[in-house]
ROSE-4610 file (N, C-alpha, C; in Angstrom, 1 decimal, always signed):
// ROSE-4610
residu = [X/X/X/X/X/X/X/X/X/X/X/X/X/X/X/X/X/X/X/X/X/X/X/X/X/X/X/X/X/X/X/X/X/X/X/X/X/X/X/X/X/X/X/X/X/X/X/X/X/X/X/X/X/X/X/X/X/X/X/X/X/X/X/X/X/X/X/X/X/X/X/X/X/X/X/X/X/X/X/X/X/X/X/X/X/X/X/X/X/X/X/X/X/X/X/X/X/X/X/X/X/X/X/X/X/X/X/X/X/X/X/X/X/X/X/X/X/X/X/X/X/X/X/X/X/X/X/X/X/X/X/X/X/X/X/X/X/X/X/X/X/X/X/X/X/X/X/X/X/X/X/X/X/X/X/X/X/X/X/X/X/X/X/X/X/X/X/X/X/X/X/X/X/X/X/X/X/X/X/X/X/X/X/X/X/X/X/X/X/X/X/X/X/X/X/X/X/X/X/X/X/X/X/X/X/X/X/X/X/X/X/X/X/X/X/X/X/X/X/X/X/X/X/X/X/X/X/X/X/X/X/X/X/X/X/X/X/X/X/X/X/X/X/X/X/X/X/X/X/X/X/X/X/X/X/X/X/X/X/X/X/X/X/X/X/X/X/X/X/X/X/X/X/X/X/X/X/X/X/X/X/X/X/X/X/X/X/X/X/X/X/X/X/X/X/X/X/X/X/X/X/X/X/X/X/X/X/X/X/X/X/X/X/X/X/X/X/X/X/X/X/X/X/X/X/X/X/X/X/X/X/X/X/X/X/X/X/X/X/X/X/X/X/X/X/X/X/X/X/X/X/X/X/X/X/X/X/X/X/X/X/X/X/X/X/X/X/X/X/X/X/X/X/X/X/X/X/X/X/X/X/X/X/X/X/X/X/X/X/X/X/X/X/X/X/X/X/X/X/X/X/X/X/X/X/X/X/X/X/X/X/X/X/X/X/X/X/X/X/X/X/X/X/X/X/X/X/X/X/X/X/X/X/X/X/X/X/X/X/X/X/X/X/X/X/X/X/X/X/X/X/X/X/X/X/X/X/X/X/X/X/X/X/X/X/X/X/X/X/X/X/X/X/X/X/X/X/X/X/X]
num = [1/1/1/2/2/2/3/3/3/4/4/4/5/5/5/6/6/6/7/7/7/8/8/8/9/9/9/10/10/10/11/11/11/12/12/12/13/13/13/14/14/14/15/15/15/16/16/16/17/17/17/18/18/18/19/19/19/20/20/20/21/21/21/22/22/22/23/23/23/24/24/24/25/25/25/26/26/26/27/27/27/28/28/28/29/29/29/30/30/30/31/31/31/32/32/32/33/33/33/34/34/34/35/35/35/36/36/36/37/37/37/38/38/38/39/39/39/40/40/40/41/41/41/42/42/42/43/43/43/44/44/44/45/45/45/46/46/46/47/47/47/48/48/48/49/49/49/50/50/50/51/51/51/52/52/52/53/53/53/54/54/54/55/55/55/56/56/56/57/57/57/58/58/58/59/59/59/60/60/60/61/61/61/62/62/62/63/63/63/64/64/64/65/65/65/66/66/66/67/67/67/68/68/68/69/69/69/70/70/70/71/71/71/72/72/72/73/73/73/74/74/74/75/75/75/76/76/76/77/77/77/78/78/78/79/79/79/80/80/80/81/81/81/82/82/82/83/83/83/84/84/84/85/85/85/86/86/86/87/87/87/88/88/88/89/89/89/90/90/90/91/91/91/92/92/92/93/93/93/94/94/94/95/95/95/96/96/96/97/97/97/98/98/98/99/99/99/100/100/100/101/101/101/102/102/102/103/103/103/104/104/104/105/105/105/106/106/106/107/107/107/108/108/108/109/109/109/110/110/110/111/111/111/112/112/112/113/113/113/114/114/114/115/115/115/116/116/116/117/117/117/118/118/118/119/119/119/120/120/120/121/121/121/122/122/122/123/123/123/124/124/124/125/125/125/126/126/126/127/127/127/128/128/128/129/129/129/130/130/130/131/131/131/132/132/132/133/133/133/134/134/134/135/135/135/136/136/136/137/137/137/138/138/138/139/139/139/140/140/140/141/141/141/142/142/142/143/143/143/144/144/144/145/145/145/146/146/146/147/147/147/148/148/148/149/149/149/150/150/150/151/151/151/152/152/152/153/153/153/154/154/154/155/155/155/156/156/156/157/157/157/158/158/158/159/159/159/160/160/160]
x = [+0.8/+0.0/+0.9/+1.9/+2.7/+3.5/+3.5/+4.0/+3.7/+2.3/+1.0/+1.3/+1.3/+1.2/+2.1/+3.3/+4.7/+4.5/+4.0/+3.9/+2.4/+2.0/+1.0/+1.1/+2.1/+2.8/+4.0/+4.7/+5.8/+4.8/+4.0/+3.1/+2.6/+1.7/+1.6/+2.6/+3.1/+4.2/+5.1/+5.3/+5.7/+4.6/+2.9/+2.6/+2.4/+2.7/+2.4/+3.6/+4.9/+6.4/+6.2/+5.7/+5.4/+4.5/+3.3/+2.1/+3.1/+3.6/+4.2/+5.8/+6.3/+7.3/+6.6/+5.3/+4.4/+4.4/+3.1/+2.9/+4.1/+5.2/+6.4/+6.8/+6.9/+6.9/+6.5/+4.7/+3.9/+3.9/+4.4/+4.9/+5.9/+7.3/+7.8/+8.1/+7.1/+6.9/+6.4/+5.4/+4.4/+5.4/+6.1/+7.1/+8.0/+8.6/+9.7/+8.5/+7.3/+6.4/+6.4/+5.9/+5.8/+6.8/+7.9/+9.0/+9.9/+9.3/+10.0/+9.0/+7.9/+6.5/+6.4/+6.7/+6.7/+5.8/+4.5/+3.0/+2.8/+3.2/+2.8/+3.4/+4.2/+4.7/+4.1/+3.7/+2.4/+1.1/+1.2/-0.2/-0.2/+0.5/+0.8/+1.3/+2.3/+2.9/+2.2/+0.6/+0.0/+0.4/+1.0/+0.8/+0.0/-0.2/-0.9/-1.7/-1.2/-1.7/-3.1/-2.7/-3.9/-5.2/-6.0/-7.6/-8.4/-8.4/-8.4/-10.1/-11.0/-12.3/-12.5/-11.5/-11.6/-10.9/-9.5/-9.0/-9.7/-10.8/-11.9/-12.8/-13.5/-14.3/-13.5/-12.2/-11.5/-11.2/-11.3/-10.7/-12.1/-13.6/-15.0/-15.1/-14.7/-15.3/-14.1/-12.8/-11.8/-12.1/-12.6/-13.3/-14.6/-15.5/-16.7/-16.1/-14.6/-14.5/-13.7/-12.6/-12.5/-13.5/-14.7/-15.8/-16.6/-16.3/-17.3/-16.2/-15.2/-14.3/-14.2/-14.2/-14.5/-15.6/-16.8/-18.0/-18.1/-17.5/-17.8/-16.1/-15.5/-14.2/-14.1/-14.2/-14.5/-15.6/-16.2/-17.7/-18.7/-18.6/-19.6/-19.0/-17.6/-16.7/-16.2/-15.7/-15.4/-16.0/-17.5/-17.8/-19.6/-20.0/-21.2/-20.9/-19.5/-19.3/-19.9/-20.3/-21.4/-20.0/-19.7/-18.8/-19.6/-20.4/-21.4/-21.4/-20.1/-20.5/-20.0/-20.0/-19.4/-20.8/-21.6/-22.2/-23.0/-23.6/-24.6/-25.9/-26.5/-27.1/-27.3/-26.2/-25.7/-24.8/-25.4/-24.5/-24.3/-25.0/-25.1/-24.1/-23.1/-22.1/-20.9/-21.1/-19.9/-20.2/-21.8/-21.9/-21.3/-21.5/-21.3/-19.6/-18.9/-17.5/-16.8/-17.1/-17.3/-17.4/-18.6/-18.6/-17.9/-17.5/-16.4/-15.1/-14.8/-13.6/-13.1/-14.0/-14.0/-14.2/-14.9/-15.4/-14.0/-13.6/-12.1/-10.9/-10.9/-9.9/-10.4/-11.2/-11.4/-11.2/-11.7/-11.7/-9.8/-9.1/-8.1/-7.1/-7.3/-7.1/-7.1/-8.5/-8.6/-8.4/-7.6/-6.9/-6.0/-5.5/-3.7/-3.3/-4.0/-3.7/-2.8/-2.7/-2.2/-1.0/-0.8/+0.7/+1.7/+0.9/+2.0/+1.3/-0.1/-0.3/-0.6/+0.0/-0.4/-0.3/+1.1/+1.4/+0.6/+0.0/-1.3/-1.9/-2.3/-2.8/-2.2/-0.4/+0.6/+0.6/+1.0/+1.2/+0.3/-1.6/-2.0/-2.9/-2.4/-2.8/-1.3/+0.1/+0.5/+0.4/+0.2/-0.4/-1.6/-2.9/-3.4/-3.3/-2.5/-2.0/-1.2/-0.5/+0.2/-0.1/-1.2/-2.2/-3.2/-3.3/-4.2/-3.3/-1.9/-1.2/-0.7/-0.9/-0.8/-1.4/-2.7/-3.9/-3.9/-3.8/-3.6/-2.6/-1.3/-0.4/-1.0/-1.4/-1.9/-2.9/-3.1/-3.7/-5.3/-6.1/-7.6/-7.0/-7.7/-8.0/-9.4/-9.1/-10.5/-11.0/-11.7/-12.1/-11.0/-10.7/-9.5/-8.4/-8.0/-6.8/-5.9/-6.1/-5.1/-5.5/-4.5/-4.9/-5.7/-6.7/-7.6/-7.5/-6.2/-5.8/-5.0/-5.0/-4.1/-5.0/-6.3/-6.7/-7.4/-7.4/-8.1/-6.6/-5.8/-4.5/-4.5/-4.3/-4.4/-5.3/-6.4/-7.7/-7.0/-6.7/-5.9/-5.2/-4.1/-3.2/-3.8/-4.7/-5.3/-5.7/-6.2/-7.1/-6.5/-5.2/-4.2/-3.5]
y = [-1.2/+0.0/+1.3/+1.2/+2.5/+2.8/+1.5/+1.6/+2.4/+2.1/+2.2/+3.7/+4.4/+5.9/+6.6/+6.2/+6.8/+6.7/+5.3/+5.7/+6.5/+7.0/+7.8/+9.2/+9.4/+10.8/+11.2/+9.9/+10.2/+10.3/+9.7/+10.1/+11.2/+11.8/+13.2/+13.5/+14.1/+14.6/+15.0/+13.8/+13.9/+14.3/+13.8/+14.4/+16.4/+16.7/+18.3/+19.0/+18.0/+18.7/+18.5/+17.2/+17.4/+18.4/+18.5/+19.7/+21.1/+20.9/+22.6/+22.8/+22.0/+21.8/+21.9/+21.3/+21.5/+23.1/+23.2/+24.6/+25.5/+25.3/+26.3/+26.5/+25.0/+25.1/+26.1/+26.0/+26.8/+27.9/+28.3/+30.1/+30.8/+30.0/+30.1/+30.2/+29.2/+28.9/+30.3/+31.0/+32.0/+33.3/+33.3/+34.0/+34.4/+33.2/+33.4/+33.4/+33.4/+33.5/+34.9/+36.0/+36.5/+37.9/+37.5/+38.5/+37.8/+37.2/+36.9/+37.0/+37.0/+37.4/+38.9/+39.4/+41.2/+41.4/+40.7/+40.8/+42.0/+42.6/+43.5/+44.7/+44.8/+45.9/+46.5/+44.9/+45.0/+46.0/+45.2/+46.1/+47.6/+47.8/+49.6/+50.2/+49.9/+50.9/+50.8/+50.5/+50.5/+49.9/+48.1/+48.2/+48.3/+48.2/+48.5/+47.1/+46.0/+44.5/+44.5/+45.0/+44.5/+44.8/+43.9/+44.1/+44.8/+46.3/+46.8/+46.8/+46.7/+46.4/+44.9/+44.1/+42.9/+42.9/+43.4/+43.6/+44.8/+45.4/+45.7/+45.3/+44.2/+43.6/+42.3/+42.0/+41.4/+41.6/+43.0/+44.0/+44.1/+44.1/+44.2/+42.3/+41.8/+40.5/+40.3/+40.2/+40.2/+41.3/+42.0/+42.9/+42.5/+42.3/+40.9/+40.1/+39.3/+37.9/+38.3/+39.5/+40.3/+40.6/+41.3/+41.9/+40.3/+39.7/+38.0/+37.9/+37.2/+36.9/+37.7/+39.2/+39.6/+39.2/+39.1/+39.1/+37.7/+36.7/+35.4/+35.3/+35.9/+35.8/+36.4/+37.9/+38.8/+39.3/+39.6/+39.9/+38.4/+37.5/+36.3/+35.7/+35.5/+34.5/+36.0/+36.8/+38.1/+38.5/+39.7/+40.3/+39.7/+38.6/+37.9/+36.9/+36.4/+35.1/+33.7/+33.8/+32.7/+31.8/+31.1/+29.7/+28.5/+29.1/+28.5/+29.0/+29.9/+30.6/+30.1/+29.0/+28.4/+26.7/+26.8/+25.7/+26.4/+25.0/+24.7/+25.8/+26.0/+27.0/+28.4/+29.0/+30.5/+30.1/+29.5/+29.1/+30.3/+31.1/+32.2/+33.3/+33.1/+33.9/+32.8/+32.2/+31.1/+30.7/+30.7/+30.7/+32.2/+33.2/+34.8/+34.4/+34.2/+33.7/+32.7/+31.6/+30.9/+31.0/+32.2/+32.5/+33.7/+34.7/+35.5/+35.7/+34.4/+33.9/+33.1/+32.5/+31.7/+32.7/+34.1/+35.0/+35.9/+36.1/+36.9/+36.4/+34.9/+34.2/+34.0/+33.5/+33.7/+35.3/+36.5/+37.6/+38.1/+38.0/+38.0/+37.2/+36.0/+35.3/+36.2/+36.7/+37.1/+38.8/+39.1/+40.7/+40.5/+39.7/+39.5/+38.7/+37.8/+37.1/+37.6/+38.6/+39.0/+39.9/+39.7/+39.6/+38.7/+37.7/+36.4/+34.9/+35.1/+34.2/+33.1/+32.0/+30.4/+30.3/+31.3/+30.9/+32.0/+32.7/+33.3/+32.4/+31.1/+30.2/+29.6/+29.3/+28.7/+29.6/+31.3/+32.2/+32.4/+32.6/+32.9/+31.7/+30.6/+29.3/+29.0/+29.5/+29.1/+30.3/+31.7/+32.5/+32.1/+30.9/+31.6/+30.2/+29.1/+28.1/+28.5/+29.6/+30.1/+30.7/+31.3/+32.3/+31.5/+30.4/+29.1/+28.4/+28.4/+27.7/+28.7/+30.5/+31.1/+31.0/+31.6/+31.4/+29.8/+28.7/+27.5/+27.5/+28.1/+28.1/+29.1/+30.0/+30.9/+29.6/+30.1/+29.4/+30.0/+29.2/+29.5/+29.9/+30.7/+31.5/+31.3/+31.1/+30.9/+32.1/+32.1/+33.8/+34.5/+33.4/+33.5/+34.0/+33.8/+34.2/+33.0/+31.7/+30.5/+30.0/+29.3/+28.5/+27.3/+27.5/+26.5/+25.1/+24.8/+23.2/+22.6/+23.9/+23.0/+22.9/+22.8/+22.7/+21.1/+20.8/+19.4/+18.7/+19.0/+17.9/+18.0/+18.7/+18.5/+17.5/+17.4/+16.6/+15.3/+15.3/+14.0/+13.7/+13.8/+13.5/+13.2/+13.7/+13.7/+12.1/+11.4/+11.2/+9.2/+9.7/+8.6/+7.9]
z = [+0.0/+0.0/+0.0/+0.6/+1.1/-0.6/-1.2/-2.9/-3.7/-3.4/-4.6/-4.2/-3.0/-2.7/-3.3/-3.2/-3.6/-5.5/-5.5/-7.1/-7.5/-6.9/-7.3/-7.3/-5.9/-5.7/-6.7/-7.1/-8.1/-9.7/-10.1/-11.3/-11.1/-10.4/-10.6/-10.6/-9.8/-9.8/-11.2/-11.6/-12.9/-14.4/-14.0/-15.3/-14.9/-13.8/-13.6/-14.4/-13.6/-14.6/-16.0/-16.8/-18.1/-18.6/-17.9/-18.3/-18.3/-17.0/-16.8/-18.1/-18.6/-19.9/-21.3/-21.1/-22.4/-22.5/-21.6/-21.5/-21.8/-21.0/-21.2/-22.8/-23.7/-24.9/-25.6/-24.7/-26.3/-26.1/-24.6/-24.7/-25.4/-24.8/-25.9/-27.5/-27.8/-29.2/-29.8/-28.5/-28.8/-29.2/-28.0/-28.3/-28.8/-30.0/-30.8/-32.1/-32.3/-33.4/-33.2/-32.2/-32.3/-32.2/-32.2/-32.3/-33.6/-34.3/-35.9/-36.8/-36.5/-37.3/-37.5/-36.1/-36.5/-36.6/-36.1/-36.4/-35.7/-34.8/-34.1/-34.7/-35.6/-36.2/-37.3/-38.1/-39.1/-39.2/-37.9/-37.7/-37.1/-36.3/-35.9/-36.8/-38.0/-38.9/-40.1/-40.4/-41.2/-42.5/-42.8/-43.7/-44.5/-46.3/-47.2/-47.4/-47.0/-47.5/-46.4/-45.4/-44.2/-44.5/-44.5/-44.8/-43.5/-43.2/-42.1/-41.7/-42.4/-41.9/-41.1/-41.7/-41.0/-40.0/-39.5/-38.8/-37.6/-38.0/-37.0/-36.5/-37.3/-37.1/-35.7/-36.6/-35.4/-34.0/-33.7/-32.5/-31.9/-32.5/-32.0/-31.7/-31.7/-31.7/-30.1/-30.4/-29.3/-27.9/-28.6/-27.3/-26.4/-26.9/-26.7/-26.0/-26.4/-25.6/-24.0/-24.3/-23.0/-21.8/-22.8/-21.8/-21.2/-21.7/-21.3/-20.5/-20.5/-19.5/-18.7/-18.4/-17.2/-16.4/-17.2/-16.3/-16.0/-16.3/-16.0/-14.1/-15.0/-13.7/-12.8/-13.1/-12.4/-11.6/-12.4/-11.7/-11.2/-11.8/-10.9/-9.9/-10.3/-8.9/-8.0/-8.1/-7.2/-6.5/-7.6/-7.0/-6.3/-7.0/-6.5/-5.9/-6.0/-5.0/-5.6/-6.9/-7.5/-7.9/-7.3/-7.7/-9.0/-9.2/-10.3/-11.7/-12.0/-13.3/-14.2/-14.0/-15.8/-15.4/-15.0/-15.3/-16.4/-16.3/-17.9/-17.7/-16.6/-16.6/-16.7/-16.7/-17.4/-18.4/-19.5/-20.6/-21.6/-21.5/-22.6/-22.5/-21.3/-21.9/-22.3/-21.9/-22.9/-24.3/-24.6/-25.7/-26.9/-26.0/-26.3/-26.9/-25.7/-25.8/-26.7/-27.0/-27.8/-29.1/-29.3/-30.9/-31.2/-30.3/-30.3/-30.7/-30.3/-30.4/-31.7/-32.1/-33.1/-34.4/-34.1/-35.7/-35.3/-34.1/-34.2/-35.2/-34.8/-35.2/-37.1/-36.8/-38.4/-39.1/-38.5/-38.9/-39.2/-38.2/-38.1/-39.0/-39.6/-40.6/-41.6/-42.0/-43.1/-43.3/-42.4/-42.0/-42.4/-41.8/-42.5/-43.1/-44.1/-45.5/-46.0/-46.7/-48.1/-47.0/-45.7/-45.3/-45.6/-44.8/-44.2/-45.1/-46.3/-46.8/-45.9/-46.3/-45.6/-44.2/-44.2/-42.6/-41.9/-42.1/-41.0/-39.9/-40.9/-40.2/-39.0/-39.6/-38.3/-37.2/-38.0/-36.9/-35.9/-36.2/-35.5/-34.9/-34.6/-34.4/-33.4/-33.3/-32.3/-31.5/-31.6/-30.8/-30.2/-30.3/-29.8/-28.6/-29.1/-28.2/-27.3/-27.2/-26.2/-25.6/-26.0/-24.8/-24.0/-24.7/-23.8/-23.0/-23.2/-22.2/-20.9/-21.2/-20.4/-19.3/-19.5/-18.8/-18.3/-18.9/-17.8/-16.7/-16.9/-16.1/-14.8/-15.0/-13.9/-12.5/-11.6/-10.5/-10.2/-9.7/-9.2/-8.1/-7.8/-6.4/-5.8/-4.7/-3.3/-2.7/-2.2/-1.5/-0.6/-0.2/+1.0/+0.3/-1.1/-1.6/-1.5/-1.2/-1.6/-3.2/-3.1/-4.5/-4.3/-4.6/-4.8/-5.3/-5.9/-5.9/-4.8/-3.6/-2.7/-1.3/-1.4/-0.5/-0.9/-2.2/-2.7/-2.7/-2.8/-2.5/-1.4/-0.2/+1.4/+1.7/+1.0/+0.9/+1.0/-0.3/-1.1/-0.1/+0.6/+1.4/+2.6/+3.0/+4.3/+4.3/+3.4/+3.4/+3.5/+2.2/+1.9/+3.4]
């Protein structure tokens, strides 16, 4: 029994340091895409290729998924204390988010085509994997201000 423990503390253990090397990957990745892409240069020094209605339409849709993610993170778990805001019953700002996200990325595609052509797709497809490995790496927070995965491993251990 005391085996099975140690091998179960050494497996986590080890799939967290693979998650947390994944993750590290696709920041990286995100990072050397986006300081050899120059995509941010593109777009502030106006060039002439950018399809700039789309690339507004992109910045109204990306604004939408900001304004949802605050009120689902900020305002329901913060400031109403509703630990319920991502169930199936207030689905309608995930759905808001969800389609936001999806007409950005497409919209944004088709802004900067006739930049970067094919690799639009790589660029802004390992961008947006790296902003999802961001945000995973970050921790849940409890009211109290702990991290909320260490009060369910205390559990766990308690319990072993």
């Amino acid at each position: 029994r005391v085996e099975r423990k140690k091998k179960n503390n050494m497996n986590s253990i080890l799939s967290s340091l693979l998650a947390f090397i994944e993750f590290s990957a696709w920041i990286g990745a995100g990072g050397y895409t986006l300081y050899h892409s120059e995509i941010i240069n593109v777009i502030y020094k106006g060039n002439p290729r950018i399809n700039y209605p789309a690339l507004v339409v992109s910045g109204v849709f990306f604004n939408i998924l900001i304004a949802m993610f605050l009120y689902l993170s900020v305002y329901q778990s913060c400031i109403k204390k509703n630990r319920n805001a991502l169930n199936i019953e207030n689905n309608i700002p995930l759905f808001v988010a969800t389609a936001s996200i999806i007409l950005a990325y497409i919209s944004l595609i088709i802004a900067l085509w006739h930049v970067y052509y094919v690799m639009t797709f790589f660029i802004l497809t390992i961008l947006s994997l790296s902003f999802v490995a961001i945000i995973s790496i970050l921790p849940i927070y409890d009211d109290d201000g702990s991290p909320s995965y260490s009060k369910k491993e205390l559990k766990i251990k308690k319990n072993q």
